[in-house]
C-alpha positions as CSV (number, residue, x, y, z in Angstrom):
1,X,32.9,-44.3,176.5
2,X,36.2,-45.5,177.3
3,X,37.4,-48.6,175.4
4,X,40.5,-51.0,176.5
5,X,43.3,-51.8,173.5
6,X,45.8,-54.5,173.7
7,X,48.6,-52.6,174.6
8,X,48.1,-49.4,172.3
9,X,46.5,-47.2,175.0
10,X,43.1,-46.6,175.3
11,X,40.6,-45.5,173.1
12,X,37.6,-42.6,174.2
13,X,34.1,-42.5,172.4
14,X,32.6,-39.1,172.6
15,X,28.7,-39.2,171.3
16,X,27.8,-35.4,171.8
17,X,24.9,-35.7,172.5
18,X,23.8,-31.8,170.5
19,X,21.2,-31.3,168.5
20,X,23.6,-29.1,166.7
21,X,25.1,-32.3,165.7
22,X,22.6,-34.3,164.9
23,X,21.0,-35.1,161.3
24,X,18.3,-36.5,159.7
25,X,20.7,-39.5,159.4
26,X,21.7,-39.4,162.9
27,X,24.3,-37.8,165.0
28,X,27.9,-37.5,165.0
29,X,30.9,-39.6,167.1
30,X,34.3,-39.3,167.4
31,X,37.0,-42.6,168.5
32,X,39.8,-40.8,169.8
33,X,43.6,-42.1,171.0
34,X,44.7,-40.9,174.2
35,X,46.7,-38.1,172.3
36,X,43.7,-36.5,171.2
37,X,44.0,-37.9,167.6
38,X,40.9,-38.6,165.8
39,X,40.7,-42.0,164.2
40,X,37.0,-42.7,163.5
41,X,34.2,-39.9,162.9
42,X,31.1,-41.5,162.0
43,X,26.9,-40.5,162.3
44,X,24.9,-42.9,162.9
45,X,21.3,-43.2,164.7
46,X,21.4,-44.0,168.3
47,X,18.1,-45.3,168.7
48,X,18.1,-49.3,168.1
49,X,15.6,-52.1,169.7
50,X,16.1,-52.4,173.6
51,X,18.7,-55.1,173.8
52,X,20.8,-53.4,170.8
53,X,24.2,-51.9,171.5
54,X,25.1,-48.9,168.9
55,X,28.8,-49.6,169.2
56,X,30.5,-53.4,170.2
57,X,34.2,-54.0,170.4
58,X,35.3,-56.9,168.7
59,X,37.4,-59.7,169.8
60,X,39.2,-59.3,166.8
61,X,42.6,-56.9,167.0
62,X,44.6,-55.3,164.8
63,X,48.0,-53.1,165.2
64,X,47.1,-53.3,169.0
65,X,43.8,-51.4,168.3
66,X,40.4,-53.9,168.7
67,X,38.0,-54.0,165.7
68,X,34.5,-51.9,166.4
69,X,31.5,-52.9,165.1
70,X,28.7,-49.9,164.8
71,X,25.0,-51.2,164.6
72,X,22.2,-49.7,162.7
73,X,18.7,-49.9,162.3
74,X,17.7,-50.7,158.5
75,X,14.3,-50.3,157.1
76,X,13.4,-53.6,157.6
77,X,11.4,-54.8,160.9
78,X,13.8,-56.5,163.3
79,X,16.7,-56.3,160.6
80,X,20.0,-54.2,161.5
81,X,23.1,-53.6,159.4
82,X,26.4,-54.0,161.3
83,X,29.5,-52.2,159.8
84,X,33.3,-53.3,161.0
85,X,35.8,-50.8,160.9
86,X,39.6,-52.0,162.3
87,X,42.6,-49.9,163.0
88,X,44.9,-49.6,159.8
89,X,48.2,-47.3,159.3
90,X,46.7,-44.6,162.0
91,X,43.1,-44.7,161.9
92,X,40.2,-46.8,161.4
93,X,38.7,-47.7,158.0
94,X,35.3,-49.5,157.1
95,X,36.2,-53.4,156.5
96,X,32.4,-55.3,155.6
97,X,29.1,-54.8,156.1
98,X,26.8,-57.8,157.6
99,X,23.1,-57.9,158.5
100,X,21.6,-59.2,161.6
101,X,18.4,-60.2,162.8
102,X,17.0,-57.4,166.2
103,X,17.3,-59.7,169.4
């Protein structure tokens, strides 16, 4: 998946896809600048409710770079835990945790 910045370049989203990647917890994913740098690495579990995207780019920007926001599933029916991470000093780092209701 290909992601737009604000004039930082662009950033790419590889989900593997592998079994040989994937966990109990969920499989791995890699954010990547357009030099091949990686600036997020994160597992999480693909498999939300129908109308549920795994990862949303935020409206909010920093150092060029938008904020992502990665959406999981928790153990509660039609609850889901969003985390932000935003781009800070060359990679991304986890801001806040909120909790949603499933759409």
């Amino acid at each position: 998946m290909r992601i737009s910045s604000h004039d930082a370049g662009n950033l790419y989203i590889f989900d593997y896809g592998s079994p040989q990647l994937c966990c109990v917890a969920g499989c791995l994913y890699s954010v990547y600048n357009p030099k091949g740098k990686v600036l997020l690495e994160f597992i999480a579990n693909p498999y939300l409710p129908p109308k549920e995207k795994l990862v949303q780019v935020s409206e909010t920007v920093n150092q060029g770079f938008p904020c992502l926001n990665i959406t999981q599933s928790t153990d509660t029916d039609k609850l889901l835990s969003q985390t932000e991470f935003c781009y800070q000093q060359g990679k991304y780092i986890r801001l806040n945790k909120n909790f949603i209701q499933a759409r």
